[in-house]
N, CA and C of each residue as an Amber inpcrd file, in Angstrom:
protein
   336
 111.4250000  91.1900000  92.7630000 112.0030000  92.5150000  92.9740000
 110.9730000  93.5730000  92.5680000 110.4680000  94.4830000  93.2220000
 109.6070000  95.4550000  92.9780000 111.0250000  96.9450000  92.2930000
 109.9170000  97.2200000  91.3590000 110.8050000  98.1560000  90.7260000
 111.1330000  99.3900000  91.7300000 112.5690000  99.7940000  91.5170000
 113.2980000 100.8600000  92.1590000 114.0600000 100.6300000  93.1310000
 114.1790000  99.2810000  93.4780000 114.4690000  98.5570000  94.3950000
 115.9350000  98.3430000  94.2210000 116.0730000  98.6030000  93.4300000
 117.5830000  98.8440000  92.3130000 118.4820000 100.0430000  92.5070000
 117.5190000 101.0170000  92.5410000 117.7110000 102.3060000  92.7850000
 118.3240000 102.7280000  93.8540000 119.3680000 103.9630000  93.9390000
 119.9690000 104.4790000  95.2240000 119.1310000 104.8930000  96.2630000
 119.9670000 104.9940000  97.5760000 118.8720000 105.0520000  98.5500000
 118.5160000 106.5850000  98.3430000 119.3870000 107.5020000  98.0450000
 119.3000000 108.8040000  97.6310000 117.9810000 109.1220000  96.9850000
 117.9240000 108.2650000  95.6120000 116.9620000 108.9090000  94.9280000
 115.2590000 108.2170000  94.8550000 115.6870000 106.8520000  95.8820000
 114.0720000 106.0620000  96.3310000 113.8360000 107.3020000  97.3850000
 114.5550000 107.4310000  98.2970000 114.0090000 107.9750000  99.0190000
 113.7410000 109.4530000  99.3470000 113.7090000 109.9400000  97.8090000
 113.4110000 111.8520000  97.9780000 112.1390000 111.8770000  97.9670000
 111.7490000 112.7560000  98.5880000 110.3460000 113.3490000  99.0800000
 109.7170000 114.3400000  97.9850000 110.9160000 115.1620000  97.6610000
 110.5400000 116.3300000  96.5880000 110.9350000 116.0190000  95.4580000
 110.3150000 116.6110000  94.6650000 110.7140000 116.3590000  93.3810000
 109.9980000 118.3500000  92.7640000 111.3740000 118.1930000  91.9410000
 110.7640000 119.2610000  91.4440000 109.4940000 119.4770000  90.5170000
 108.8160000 118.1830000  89.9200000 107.3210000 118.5930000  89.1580000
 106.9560000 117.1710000  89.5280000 106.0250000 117.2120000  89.2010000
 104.7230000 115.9230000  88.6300000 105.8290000 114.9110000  87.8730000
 105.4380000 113.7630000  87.7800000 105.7520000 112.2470000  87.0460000
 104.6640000 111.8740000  86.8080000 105.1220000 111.2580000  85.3920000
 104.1270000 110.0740000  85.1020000 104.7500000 109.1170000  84.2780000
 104.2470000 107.9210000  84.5170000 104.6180000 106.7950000  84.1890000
 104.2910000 106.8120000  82.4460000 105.1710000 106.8270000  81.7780000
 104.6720000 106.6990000  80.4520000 105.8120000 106.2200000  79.3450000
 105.5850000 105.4610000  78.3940000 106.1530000 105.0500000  77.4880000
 106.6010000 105.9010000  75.9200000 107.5930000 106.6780000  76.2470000
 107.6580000 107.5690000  74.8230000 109.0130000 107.0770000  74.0890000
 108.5990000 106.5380000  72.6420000 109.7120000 106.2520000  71.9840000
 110.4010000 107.2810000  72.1210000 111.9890000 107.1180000  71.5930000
 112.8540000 108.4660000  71.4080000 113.6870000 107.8480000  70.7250000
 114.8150000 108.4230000  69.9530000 115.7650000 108.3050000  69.1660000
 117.0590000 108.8300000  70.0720000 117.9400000 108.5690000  70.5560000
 119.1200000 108.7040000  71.5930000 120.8300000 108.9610000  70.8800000
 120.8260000 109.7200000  70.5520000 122.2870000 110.4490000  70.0130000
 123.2310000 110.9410000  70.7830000 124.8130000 110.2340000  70.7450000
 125.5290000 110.7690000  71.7940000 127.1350000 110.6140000  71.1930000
 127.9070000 111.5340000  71.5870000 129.0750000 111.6030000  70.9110000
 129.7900000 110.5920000  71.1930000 130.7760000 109.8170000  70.9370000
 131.0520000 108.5850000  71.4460000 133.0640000 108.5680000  71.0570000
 133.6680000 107.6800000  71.2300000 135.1150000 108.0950000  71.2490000
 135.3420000 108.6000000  69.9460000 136.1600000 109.1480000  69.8230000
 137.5360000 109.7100000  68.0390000 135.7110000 110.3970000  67.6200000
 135.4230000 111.1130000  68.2400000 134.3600000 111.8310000  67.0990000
 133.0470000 110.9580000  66.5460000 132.9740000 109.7590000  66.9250000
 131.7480000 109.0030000  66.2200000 130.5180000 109.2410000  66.9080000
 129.1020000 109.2270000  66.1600000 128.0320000 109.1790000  66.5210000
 127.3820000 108.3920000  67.3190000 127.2040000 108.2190000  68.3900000
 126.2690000 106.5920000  68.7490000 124.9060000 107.3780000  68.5550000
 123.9050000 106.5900000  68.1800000 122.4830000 106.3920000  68.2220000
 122.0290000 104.9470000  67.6800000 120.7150000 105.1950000  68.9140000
 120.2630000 103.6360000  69.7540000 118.5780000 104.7210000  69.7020000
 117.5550000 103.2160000  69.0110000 116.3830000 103.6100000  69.4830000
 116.3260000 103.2790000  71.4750000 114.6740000 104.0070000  72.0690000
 115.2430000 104.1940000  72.9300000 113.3540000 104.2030000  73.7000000
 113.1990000 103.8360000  74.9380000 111.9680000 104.4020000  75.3170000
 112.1970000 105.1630000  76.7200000 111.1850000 105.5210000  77.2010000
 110.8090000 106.1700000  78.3660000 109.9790000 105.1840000  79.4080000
 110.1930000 105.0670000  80.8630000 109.7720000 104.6280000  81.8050000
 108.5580000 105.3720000  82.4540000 109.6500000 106.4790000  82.8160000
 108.6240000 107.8530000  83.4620000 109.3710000 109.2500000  82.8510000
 108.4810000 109.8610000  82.8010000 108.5910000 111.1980000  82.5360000
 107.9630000 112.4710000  83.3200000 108.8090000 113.6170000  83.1290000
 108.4650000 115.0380000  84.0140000 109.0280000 115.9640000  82.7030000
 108.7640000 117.3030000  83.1780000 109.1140000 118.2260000  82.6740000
 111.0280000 118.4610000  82.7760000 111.5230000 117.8410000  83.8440000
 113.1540000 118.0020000  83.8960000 113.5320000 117.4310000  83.5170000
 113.1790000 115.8590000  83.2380000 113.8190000 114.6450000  82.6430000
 113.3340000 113.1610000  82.4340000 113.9670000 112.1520000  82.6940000
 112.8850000 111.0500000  82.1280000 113.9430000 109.8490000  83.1460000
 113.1630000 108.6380000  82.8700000 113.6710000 107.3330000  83.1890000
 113.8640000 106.9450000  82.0470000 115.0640000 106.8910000  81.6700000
 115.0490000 106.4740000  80.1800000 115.5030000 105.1760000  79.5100000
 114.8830000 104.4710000  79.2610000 115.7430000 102.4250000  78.6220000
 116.5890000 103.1850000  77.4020000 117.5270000 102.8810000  77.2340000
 118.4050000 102.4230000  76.2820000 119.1100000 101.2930000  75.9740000
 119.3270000 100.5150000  75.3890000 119.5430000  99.3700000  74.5730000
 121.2200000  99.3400000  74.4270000 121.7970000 100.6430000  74.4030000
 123.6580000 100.7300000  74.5960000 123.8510000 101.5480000  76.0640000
 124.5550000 100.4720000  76.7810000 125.2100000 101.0530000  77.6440000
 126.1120000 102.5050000  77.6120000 124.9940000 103.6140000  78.2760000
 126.0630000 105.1950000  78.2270000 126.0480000 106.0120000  79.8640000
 127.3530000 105.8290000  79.9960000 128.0600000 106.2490000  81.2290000
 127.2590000 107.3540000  81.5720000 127.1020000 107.5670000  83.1560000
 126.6650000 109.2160000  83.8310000 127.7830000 109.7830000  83.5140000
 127.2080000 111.1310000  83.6330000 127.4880000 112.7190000  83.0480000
 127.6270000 112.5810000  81.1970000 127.3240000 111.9290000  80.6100000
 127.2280000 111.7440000  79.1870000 126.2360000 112.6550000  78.7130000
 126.6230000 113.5800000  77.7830000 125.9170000 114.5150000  77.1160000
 125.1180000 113.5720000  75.9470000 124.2070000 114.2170000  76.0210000
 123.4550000 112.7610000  75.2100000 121.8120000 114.4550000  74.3990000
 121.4870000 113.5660000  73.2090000 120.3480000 114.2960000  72.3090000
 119.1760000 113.2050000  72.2650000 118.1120000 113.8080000  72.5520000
 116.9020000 112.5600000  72.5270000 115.8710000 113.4790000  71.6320000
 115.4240000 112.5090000  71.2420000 114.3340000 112.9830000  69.8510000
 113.3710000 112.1260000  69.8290000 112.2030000 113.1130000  70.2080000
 110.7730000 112.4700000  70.5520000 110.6330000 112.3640000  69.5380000
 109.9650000 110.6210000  68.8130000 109.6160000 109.9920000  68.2410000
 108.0110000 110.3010000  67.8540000 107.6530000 110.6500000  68.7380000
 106.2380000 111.4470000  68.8800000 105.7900000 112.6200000  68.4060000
 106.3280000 113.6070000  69.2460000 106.2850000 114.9480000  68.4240000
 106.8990000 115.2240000  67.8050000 108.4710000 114.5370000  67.4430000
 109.4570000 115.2690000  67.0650000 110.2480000 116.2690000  66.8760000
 110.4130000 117.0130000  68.4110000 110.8880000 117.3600000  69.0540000
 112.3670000 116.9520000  69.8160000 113.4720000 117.6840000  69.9190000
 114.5540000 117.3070000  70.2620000 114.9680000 118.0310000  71.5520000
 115.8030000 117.3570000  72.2920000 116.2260000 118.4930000  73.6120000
 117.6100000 117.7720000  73.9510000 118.5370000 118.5640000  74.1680000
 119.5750000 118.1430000  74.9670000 119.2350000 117.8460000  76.1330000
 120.4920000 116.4210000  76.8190000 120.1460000 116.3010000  77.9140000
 121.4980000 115.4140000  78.5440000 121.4150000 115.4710000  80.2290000
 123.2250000 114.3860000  80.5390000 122.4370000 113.2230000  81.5970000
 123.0310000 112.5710000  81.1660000 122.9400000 111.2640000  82.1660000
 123.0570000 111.6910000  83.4350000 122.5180000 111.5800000  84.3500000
 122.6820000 112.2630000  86.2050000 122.7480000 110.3970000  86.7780000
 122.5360000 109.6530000  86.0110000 122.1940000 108.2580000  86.9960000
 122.2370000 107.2160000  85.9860000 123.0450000 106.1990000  86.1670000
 122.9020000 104.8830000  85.8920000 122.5340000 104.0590000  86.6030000
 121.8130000 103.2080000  86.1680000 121.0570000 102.1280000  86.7440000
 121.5620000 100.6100000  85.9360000 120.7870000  99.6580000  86.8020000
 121.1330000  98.4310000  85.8350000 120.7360000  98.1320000  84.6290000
 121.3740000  97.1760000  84.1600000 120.7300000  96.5280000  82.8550000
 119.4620000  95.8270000  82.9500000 118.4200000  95.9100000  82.5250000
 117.0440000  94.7230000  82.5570000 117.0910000  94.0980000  81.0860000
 116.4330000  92.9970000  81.2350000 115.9530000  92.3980000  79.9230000
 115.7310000  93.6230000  78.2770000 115.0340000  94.8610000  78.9550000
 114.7670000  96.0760000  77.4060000 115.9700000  96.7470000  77.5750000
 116.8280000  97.1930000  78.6810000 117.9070000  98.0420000  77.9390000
 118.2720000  98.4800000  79.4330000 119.2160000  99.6870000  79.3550000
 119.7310000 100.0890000  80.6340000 119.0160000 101.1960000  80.9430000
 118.5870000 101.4620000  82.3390000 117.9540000 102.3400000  83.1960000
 118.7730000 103.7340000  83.2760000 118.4820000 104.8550000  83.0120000
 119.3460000 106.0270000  83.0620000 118.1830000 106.8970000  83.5180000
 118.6350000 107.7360000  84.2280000 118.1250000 109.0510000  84.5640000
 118.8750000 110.1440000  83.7330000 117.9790000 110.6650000  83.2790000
 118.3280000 111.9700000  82.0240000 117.6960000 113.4830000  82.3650000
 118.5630000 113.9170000  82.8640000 118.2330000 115.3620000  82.7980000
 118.4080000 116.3080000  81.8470000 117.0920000 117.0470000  81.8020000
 117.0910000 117.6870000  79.7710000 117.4100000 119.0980000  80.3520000
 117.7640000 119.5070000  79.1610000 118.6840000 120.6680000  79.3760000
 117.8150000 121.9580000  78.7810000 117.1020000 122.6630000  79.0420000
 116.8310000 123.8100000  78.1210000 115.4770000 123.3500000  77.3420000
 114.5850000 122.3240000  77.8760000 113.8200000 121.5870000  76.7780000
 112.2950000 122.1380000  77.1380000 111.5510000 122.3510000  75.9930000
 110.2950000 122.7080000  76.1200000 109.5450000 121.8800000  77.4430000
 108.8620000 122.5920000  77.8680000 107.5540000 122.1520000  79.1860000
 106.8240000 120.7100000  78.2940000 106.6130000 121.1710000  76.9260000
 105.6190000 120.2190000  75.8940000 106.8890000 119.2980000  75.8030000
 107.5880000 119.0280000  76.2260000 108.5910000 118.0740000  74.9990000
 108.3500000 116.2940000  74.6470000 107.5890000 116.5570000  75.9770000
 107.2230000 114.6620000  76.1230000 105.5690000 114.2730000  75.0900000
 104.7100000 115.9790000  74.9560000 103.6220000 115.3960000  74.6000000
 102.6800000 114.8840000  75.4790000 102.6700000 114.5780000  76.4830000
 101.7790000 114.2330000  77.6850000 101.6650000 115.3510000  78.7490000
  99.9590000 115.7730000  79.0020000 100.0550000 116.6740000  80.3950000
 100.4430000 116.3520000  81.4910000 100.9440000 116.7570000  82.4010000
 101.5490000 116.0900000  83.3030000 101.0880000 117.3160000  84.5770000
Protein backbone atom coordinates (compact mmCIF):
# COMPACT_ATOMS: atom_id res chain seq x y z
CA UNK A 1 0.00 0.00 0.00
CA UNK A 2 1.65 3.30 -0.89
CA UNK A 3 0.84 5.91 1.62
CA UNK A 4 -2.45 8.04 1.15
CA UNK A 5 -3.88 5.41 -0.49
CA UNK A 6 -6.06 5.32 2.57
CA UNK A 7 -6.99 8.66 2.14
CA UNK A 8 -10.32 10.23 0.66
CA UNK A 9 -10.59 10.74 -2.84
CA UNK A 10 -11.35 14.42 -1.86
CA UNK A 11 -8.28 15.12 -0.18
CA UNK A 12 -5.59 12.71 -2.50
CA UNK A 13 -6.83 14.40 -5.05
CA UNK A 14 -6.64 18.39 -4.33
CA UNK A 15 -4.49 20.30 -6.47
CA UNK A 16 -4.34 23.38 -4.10
CA UNK A 17 -3.38 23.62 -1.04
CA UNK A 18 -3.29 26.61 0.76
CA UNK A 19 0.80 26.71 1.66
CA UNK A 20 3.87 24.56 1.24
CA UNK A 21 4.16 20.89 3.12
CA UNK A 22 6.74 19.18 4.37
CA UNK A 23 7.22 15.94 5.42
CA UNK A 24 8.50 16.12 8.93
CA UNK A 25 8.49 14.46 12.24
CA UNK A 26 7.58 16.88 15.25
CA UNK A 27 6.93 15.45 18.65
CA UNK A 28 3.84 17.13 20.30
CA UNK A 29 1.99 16.65 23.44
CA UNK A 30 -2.02 16.29 22.37
CA UNK A 31 -4.69 17.58 24.97
CA UNK A 32 -8.35 17.21 24.47
CA UNK A 33 -11.45 17.49 26.56
CA UNK A 34 -12.89 14.15 26.80
CA UNK A 35 -16.46 12.99 28.44
CA UNK A 36 -17.85 14.41 32.30
CA UNK A 37 -15.00 17.10 32.01
CA UNK A 38 -11.77 14.83 31.92
CA UNK A 39 -8.50 15.62 30.30
CA UNK A 40 -7.19 13.21 27.61
CA UNK A 41 -3.49 13.69 26.75
CA UNK A 42 -1.48 11.25 24.54
CA UNK A 43 2.18 11.90 23.40
CA UNK A 44 1.91 12.42 19.77
CA UNK A 45 4.04 13.00 16.36
CA UNK A 46 3.70 14.71 13.09
CA UNK A 47 3.73 13.11 9.52
CA UNK A 48 3.60 16.35 7.53
CA UNK A 49 3.34 19.72 8.36
CA UNK A 50 2.22 23.40 6.90
CA UNK A 51 1.50 26.52 8.36
CA UNK A 52 -2.59 25.52 8.67
CA UNK A 53 -2.14 22.21 10.11
CA UNK A 54 -0.43 18.87 10.28
CA UNK A 55 -0.84 15.00 9.60
CA UNK A 56 -0.89 14.15 12.92
CA UNK A 57 -0.22 10.17 14.65
CA UNK A 58 -1.84 9.89 17.79
CA UNK A 59 -1.72 6.82 19.82
CA UNK A 60 -5.76 7.46 21.27
CA UNK A 61 -8.31 7.28 18.98
CA UNK A 62 -10.07 11.16 18.70
CA UNK A 63 -13.15 11.64 16.61
CA UNK A 64 -13.34 14.60 13.66
CA UNK A 65 -14.47 17.96 14.65
CA UNK A 66 -12.69 17.33 18.17
CA UNK A 67 -11.27 20.43 19.61
CA UNK A 68 -8.02 19.27 20.52
CA UNK A 69 -4.43 21.52 22.10
CA UNK A 70 -1.02 20.38 20.67
CA UNK A 71 2.19 21.44 22.24
CA UNK A 72 5.31 21.49 20.31
CA UNK A 73 7.64 19.42 22.08
CA UNK A 74 10.25 21.38 20.25
CA UNK A 75 9.72 24.84 20.67
CA UNK A 76 7.22 24.72 23.07
CA UNK A 77 4.82 26.38 21.71
CA UNK A 78 1.05 25.62 21.90
CA UNK A 79 -1.89 26.25 19.37
CA UNK A 80 -5.37 25.23 19.31
CA UNK A 81 -6.59 23.11 16.78
CA UNK A 82 -9.98 20.51 15.45
CA UNK A 83 -9.71 17.37 13.86
CA UNK A 84 -11.08 18.09 9.99
CA UNK A 85 -10.17 14.18 9.11
CA UNK A 86 -9.81 10.83 10.42
CA UNK A 87 -7.90 8.37 8.98
CA UNK A 88 -6.97 4.79 9.89
CA UNK A 89 -5.20 3.21 12.54
CA UNK A 90 -1.37 2.09 11.51
CA UNK A 91 0.98 0.18 13.60
CA UNK A 92 2.28 4.19 15.49
CA UNK A 93 -1.16 5.55 16.10
CA UNK A 94 -4.16 7.05 14.23
CA UNK A 95 -3.85 9.37 11.18
CA UNK A 96 -5.76 12.77 11.77
CA UNK A 97 -5.73 15.83 9.91
CA UNK A 98 -5.56 18.86 12.33
CA UNK A 99 -6.38 22.15 11.54
CA UNK A 100 -4.70 24.85 13.94
CA UNK A 101 -6.57 27.54 14.85
CA UNK A 102 -5.01 31.03 15.33
CA UNK A 103 -1.36 29.46 15.52
CA UNK A 104 1.89 31.21 14.86
CA UNK A 105 3.43 30.90 11.02
CA UNK A 106 6.72 29.58 13.41
CA UNK A 107 4.71 27.03 15.33
CA UNK A 108 6.20 23.83 13.82
CA UNK A 109 9.91 25.28 13.94
CA UNK A 110 10.73 24.22 10.41
CA UNK A 111 10.91 26.71 7.24
CA UNK A 112 8.62 25.66 5.07
Amino acid sequence: MVFGDDLPRDIRNRSKRRGPRMNARVPVTIQWDESAGALGLAPGHTRVVNNYGCLLVSPKEINAQQRLRLINLSTRQAAQGIVVWKGTQRPDGWDLGVELVGANLDFWGVEL
